[in-house]
KEKE-3310 file (N, C-alpha, C; in steps of 0.2 Angstrom, whole numbers, plus 5000, padded with zeros to 4 digits):
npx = (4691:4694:4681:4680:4694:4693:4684:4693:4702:4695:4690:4703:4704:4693:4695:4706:4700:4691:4703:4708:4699:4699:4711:4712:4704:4709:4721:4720:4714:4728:4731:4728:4735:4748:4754:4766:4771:4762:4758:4771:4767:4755:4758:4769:4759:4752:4755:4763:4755:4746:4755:4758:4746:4746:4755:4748:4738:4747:4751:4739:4735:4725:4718:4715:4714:4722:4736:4739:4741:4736:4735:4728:4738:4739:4729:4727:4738:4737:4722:4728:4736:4727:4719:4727:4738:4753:4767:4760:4758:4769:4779:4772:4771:4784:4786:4780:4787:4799:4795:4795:4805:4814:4807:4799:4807:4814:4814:4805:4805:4812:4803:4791:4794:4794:4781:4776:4781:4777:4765:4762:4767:4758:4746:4747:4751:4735:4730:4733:4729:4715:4713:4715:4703:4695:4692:4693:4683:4673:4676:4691:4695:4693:4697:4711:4711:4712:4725:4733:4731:4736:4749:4751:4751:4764:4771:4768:4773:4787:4793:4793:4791:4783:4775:4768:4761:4752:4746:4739:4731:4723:4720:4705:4701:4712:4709:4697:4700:4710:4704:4689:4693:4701:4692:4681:4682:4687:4680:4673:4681:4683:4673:4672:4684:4678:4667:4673:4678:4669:4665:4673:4673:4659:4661:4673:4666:4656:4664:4667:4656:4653:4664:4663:4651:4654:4664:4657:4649:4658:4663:4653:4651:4663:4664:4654:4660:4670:4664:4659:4672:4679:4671:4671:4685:4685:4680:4685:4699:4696:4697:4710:4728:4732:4748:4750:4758:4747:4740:4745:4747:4736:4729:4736:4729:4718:4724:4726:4711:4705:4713:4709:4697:4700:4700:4690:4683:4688:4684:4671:4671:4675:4681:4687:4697:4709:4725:4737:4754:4764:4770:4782:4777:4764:4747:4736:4731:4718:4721:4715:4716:4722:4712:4701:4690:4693:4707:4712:4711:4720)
npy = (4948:4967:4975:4991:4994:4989:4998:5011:5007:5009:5020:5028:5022:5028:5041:5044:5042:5055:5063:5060:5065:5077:5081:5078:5084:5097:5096:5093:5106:5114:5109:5115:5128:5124:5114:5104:5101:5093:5078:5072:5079:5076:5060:5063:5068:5060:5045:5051:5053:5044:5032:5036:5034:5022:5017:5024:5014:5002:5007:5009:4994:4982:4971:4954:4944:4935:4943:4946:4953:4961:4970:4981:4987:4983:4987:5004:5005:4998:5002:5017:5011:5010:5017:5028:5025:5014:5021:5029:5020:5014:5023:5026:5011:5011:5021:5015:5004:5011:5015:5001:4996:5003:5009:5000:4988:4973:4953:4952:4961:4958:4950:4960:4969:4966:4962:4973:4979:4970:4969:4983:4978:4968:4977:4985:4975:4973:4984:4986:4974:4978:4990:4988:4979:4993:4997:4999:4988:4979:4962:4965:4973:4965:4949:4956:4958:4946:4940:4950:4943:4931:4937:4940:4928:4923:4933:4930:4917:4918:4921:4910:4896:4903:4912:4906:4896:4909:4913:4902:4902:4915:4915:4920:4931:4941:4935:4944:4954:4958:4954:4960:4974:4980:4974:4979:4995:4999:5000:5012:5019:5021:5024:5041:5042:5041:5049:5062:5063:5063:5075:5084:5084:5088:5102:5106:5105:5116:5125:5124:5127:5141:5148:5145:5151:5162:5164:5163:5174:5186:5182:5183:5197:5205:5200:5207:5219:5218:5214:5227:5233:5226:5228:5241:5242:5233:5241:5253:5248:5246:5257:5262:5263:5251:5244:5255:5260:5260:5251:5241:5240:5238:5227:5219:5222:5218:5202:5202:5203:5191:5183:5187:5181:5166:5165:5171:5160:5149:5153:5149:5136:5133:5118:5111:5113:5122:5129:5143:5141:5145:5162:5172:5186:5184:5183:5167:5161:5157:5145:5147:5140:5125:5125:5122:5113:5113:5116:5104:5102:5112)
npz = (5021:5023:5022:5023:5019:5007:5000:5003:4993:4980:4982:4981:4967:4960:4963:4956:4943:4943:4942:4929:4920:4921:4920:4905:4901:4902:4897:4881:4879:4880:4866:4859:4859:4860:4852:4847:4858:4866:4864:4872:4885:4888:4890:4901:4912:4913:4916:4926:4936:4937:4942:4953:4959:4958:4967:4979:4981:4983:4996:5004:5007:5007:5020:5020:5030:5045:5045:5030:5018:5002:4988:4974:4965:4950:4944:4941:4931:4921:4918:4913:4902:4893:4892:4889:4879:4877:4882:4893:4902:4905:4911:4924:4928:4930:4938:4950:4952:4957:4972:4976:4976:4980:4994:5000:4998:5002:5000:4991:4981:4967:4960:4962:4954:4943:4942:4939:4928:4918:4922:4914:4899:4897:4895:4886:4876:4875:4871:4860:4851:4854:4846:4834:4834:4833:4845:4862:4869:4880:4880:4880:4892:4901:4897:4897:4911:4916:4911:4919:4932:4930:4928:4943:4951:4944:4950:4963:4962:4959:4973:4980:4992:5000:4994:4986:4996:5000:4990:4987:4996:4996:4982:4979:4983:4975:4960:4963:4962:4953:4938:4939:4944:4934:4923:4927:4931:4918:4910:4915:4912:4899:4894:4900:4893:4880:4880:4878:4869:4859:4866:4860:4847:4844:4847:4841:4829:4829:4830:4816:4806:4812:4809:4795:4790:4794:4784:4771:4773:4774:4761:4751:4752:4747:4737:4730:4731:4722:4711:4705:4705:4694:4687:4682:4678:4666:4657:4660:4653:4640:4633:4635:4627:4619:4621:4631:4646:4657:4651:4651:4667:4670:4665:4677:4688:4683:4683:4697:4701:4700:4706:4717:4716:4716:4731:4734:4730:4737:4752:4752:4751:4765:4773:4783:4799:4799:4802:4801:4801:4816:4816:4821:4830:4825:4829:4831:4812:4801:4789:4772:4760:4763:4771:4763:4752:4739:4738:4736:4724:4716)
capx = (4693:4693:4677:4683:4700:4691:4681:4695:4703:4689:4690:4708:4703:4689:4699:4710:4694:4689:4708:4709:4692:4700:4719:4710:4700:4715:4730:4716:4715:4733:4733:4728:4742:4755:4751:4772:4773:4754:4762:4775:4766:4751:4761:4769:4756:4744:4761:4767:4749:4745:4760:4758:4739:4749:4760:4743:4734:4752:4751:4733:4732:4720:4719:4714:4716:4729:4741:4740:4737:4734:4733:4727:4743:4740:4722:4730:4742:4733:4716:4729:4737:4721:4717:4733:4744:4759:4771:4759:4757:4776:4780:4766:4774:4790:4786:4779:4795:4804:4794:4794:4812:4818:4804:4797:4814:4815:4815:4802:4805:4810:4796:4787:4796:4793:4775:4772:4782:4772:4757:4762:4768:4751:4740:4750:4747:4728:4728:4736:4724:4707:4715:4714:4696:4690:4694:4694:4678:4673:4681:4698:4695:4693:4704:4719:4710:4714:4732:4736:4728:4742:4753:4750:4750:4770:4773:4769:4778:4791:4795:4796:4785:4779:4772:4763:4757:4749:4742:4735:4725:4721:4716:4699:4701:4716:4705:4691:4704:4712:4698:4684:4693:4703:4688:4675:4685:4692:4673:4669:4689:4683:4666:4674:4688:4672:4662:4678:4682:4663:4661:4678:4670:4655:4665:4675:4660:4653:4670:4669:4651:4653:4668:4661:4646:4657:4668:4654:4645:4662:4665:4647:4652:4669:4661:4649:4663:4673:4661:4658:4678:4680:4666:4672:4691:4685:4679:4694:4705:4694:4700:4717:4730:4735:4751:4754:4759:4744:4737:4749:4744:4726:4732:4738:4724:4714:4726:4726:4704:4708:4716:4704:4689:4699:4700:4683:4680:4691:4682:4664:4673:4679:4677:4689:4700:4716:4729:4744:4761:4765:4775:4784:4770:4758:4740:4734:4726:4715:4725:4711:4720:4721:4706:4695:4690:4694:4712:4715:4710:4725)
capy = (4954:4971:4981:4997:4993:4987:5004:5014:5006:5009:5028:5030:5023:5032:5051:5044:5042:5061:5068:5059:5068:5087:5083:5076:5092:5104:5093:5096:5113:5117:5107:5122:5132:5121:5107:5099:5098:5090:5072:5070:5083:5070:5055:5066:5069:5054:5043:5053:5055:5035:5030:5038:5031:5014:5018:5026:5009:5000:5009:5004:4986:4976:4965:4948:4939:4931:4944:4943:4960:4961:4976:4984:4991:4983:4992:5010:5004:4993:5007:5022:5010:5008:5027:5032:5022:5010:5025:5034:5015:5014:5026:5024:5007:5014:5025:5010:5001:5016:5014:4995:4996:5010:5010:4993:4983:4966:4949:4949:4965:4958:4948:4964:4973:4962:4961:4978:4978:4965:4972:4988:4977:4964:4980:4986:4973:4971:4990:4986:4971:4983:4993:4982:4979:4996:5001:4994:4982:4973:4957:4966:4974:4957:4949:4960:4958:4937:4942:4952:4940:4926:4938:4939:4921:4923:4933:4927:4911:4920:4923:4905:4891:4907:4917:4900:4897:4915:4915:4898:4905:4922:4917:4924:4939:4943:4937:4948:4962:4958:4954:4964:4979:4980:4975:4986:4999:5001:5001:5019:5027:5020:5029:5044:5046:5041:5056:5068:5064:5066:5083:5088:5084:5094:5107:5108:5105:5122:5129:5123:5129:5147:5149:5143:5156:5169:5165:5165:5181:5189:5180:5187:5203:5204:5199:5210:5225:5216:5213:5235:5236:5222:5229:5247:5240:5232:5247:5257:5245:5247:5264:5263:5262:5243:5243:5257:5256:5260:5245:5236:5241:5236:5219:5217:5221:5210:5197:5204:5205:5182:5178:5186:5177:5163:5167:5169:5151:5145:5154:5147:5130:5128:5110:5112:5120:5124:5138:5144:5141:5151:5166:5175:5187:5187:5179:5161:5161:5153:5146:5146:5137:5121:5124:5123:5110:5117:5116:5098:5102:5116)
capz = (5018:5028:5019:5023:5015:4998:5000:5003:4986:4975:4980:4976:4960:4957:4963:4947:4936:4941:4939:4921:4916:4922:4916:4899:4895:4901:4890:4875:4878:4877:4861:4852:4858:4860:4848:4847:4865:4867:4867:4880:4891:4891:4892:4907:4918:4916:4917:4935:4940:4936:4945:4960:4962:4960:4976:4985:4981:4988:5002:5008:5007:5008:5024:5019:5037:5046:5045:5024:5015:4995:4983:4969:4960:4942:4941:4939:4927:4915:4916:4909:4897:4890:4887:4886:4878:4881:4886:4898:4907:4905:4915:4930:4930:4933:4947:4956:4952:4961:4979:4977:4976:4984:5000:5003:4997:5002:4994:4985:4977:4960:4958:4963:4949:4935:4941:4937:4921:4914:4919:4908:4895:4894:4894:4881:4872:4875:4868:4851:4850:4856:4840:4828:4833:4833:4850:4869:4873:4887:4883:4880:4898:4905:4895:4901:4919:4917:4910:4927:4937:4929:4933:4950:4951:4943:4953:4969:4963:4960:4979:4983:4997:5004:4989:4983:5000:5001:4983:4987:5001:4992:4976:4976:4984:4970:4957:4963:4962:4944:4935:4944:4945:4927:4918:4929:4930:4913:4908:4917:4910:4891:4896:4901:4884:4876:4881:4880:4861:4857:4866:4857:4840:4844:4848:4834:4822:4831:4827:4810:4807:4812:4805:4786:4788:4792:4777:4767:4772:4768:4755:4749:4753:4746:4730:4727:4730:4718:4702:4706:4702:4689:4678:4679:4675:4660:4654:4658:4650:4633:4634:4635:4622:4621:4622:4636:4654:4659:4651:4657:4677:4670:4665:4682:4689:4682:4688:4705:4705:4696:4712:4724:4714:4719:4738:4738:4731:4743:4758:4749:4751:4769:4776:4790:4802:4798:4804:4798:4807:4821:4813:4825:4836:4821:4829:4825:4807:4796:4781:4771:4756:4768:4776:4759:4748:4733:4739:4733:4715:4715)
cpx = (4690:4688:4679:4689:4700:4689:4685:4701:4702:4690:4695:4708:4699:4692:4705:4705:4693:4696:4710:4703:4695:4705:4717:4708:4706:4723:4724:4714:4723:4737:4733:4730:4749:4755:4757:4772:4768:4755:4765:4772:4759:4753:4765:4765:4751:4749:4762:4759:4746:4748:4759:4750:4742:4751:4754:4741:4741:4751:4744:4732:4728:4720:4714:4711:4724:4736:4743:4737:4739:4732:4731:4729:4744:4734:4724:4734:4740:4725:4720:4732:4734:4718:4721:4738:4751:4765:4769:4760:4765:4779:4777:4770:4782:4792:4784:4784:4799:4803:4794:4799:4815:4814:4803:4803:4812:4815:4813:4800:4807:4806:4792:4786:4792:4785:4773:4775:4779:4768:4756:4763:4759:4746:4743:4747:4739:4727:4726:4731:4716:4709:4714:4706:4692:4690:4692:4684:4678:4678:4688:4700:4696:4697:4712:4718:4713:4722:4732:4732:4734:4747:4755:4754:4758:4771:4775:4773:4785:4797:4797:4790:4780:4776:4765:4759:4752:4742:4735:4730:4720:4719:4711:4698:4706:4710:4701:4697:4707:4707:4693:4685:4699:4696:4683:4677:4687:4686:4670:4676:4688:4678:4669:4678:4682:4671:4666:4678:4674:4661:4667:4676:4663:4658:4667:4669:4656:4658:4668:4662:4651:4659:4666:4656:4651:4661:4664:4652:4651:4665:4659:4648:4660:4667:4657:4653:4667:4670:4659:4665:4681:4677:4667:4681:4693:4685:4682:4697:4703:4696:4706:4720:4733:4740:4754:4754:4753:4738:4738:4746:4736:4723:4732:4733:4720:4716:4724:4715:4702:4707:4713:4695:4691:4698:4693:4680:4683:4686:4675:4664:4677:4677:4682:4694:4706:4723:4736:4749:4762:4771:4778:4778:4766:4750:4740:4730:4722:4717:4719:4710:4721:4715:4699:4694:4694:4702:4717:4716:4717:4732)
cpy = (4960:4977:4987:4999:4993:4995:5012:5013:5009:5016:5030:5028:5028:5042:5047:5047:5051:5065:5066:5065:5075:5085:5083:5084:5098:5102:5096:5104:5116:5113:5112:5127:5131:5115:5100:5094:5095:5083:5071:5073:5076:5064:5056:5064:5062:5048:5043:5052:5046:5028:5032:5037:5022:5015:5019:5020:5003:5001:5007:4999:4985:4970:4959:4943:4937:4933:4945:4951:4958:4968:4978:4986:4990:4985:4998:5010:5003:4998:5013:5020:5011:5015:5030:5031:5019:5015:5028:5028:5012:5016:5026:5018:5006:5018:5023:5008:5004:5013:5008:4993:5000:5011:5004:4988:4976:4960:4949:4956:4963:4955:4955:4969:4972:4960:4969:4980:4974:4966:4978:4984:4974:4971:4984:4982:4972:4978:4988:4980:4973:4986:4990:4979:4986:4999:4996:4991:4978:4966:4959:4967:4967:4953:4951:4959:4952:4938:4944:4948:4933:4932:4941:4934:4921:4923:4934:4919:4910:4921:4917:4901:4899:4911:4913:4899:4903:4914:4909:4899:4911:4922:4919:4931:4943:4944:4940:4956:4962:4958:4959:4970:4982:4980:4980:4993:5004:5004:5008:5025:5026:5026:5037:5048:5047:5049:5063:5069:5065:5075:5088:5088:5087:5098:5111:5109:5113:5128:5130:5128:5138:5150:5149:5146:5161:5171:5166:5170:5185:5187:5184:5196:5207:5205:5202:5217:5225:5215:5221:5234:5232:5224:5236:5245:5238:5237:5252:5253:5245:5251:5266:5257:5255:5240:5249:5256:5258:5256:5241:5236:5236:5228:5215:5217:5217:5203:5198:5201:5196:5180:5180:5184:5168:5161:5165:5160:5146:5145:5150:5137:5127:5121:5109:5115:5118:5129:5137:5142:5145:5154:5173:5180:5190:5181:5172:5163:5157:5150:5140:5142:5129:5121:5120:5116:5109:5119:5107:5098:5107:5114)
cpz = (5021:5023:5017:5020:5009:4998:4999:4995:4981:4975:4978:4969:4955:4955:4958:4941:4937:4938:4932:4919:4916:4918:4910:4894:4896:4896:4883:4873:4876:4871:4859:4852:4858:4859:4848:4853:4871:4869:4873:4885:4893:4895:4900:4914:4919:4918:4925:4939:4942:4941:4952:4963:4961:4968:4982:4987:4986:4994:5007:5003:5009:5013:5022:5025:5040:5044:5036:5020:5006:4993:4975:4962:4953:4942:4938:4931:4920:4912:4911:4903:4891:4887:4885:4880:4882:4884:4891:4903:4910:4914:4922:4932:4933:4940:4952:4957:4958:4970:4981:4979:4983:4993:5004:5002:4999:4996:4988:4982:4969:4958:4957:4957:4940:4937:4938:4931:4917:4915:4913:4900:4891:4891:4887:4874:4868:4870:4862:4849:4850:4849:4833:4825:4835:4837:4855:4870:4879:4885:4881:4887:4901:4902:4900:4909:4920:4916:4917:4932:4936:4930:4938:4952:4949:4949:4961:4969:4962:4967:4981:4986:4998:5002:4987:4988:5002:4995:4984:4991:5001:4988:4972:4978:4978:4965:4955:4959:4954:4939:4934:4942:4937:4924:4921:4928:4923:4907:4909:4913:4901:4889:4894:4894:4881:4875:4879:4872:4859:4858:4862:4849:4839:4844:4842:4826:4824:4829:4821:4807:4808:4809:4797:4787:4789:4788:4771:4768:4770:4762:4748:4748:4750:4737:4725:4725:4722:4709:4699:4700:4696:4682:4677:4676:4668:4656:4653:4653:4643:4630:4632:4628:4624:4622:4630:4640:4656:4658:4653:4665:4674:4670:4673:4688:4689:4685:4695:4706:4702:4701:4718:4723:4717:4726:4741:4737:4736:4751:4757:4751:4758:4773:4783:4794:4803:4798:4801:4803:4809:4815:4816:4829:4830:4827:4825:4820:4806:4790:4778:4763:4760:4770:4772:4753:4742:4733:4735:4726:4714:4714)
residu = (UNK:UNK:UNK:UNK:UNK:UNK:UNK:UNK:UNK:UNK:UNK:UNK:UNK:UNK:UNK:UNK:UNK:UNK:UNK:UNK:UNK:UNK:UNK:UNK:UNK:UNK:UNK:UNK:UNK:UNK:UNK:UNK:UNK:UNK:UNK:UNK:UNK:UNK:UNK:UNK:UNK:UNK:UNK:UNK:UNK:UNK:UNK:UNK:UNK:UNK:UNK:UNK:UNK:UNK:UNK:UNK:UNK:UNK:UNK:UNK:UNK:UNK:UNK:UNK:UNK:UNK:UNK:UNK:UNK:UNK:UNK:UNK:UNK:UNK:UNK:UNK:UNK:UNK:UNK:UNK:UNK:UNK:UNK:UNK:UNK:UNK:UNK:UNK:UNK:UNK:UNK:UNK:UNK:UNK:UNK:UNK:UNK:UNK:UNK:UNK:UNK:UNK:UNK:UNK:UNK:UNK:UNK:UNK:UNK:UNK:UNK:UNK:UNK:UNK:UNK:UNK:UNK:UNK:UNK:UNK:UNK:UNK:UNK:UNK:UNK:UNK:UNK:UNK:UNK:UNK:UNK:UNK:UNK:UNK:UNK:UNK:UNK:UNK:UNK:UNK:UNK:UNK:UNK:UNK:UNK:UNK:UNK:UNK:UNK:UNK:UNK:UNK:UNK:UNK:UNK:UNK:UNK:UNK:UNK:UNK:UNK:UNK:UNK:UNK:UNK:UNK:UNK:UNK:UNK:UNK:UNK:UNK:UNK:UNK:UNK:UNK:UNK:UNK:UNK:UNK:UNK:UNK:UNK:UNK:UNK:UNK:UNK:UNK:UNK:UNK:UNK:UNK:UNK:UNK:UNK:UNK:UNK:UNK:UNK:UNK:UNK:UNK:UNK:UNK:UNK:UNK:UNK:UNK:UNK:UNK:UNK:UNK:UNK:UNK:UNK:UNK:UNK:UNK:UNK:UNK:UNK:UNK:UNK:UNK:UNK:UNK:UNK:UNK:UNK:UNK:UNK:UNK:UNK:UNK:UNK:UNK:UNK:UNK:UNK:UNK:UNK:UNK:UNK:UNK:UNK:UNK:UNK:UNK:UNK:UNK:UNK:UNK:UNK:UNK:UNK:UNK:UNK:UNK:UNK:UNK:UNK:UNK:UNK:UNK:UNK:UNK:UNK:UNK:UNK:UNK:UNK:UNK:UNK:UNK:UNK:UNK:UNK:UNK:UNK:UNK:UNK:UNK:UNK:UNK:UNK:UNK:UNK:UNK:UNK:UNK:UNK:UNK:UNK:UNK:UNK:UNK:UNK:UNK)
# end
């Protein structure tokens, strides 16, 4: 096995692992202004982007000996399945498909096909299995690495004597590559989410945190104006003849100075962050009815 060949591997996977980490933080930024189209646009780029580091890792092989090259191509696959989901690995698998098809062609392209369909599919499953427990671990990573190492093993026996013959003479270099590099690998992009969804929930907790003093200092503030205009309103309204319109308005007042005693309990009670619906070119809000405890008891 040509060193330089492993080596130059490993760095197309790793320049994966740095372009997940940037696309990750710039797709989470444009959730907060375009929340709909936050999905597919992910599924999108880690999909095309995932896909096309299959085709790189295709393209340099792995000399073995003897004229014999091996690749990498279900590592990419099987790592964005696993952060991304079964659509983004879908996809990636597909766009390997295309060049598998469409550039290198020959016999053993449908074997080639249905190898990297099944590896979208296994890692898919492993997902939905890591989920069940709580999220992806090592022997899920490793796990999924032995699955794409049996389907390797398909299929190259897929192809015929001379697939079988290959596999039989490569099986540890494969295996190093399926196993090795699925489960190592999957280990530094779990890392990686890891750290994103942690510094996303600081984040927001610093949101949430500045936001809920500033509702309460105006809420404090609001408050104080308010017990001014409530306690002189009282006192007008004792005044006035009790049936006339100008009691009436004083009524309504009081209703009115009700429902911004509830506002302030609301602002007194935010617990988290909530905006209103875009409404043609108003600003994002705070809908602080949603945002506030004291919204559930309503």
């Amino acid at each position: 096995m040509e060193p330089h060949h492993v080596v130059e591997a490993v760095g197309i996977v790793v320049l994966g692992l740095v372009f997940y980490s940037y696309s990750r933080r710039w797709l989470e930024s444009t959730e907060r202004t375009a929340p709909p189209a936050r999905v597919p646009l992910r599924i999108l780029v880690n999909g095309l982007a995932f896909g096309l580091l299959t085709v790189a890792l295709m393209i340099s092989r792995i000399d073995v000996g003897q004229g014999v090259f091996v690749d990498a191509r279900a590592v990419p696959i099987a790592l964005i399945t696993l952060v991304e989901g079964g659509w983004a690995g879908l996809l990636a698998a597909l766009v390997a498909c295309v060049y598998r098809v469409a550039w290198l062609g020959g016999s053993g392209a449908p074997a080639g096909v249905l190898g990297l369909l099944a590896t979208a599919g296994a890692s898919a499953l492993a997902l939905a299995w890591a989920r069940r427990d709580g999220g992806v671990r090592a022997r899920h990573a490793f796990a999924l690495g032995g699955a794409v190492y049996i389907i390797t093993f398909v299929s190259f026996l897929l192809v015929g004597e001379r697939g079988i013959a290959i596999f039989t003479r490569e099986w540890l270099p494969l295996l190093i590559i399926s196993v090795g590099g699925v489960g190592g690998f999957s280990r530094l992009f779990i890392d990686v989410a890891g750290a994103m969804v942690a510094e996303a929930a600081r984040r927001e907790a610093a949101e949430l945190r500045a936001i809920a003093l500033l509702a309460r200092a105006a809420a404090h503030e609001i408050n104080n104006a308010l017990m001014i205009v409530a306690g002189g309103l009282s006192i007008l309204a004792r005044r006035l003849p009790p049936d006339s319109e100008d009691s009436q308005w004083a009524t309504r007042a009081r209703d009115g100075i009700e429902a911004v005693k509830q506002i302030i309990i609301r602002m007194n009670a935010i617990s988290q962050i909530e905006e209103v619906p875009p409404q043609g070119l108003l600003p994002p809000m705070l809908d602080i009815r949603r945002s506030s405890r004291s919204s559930s008891s309503d």
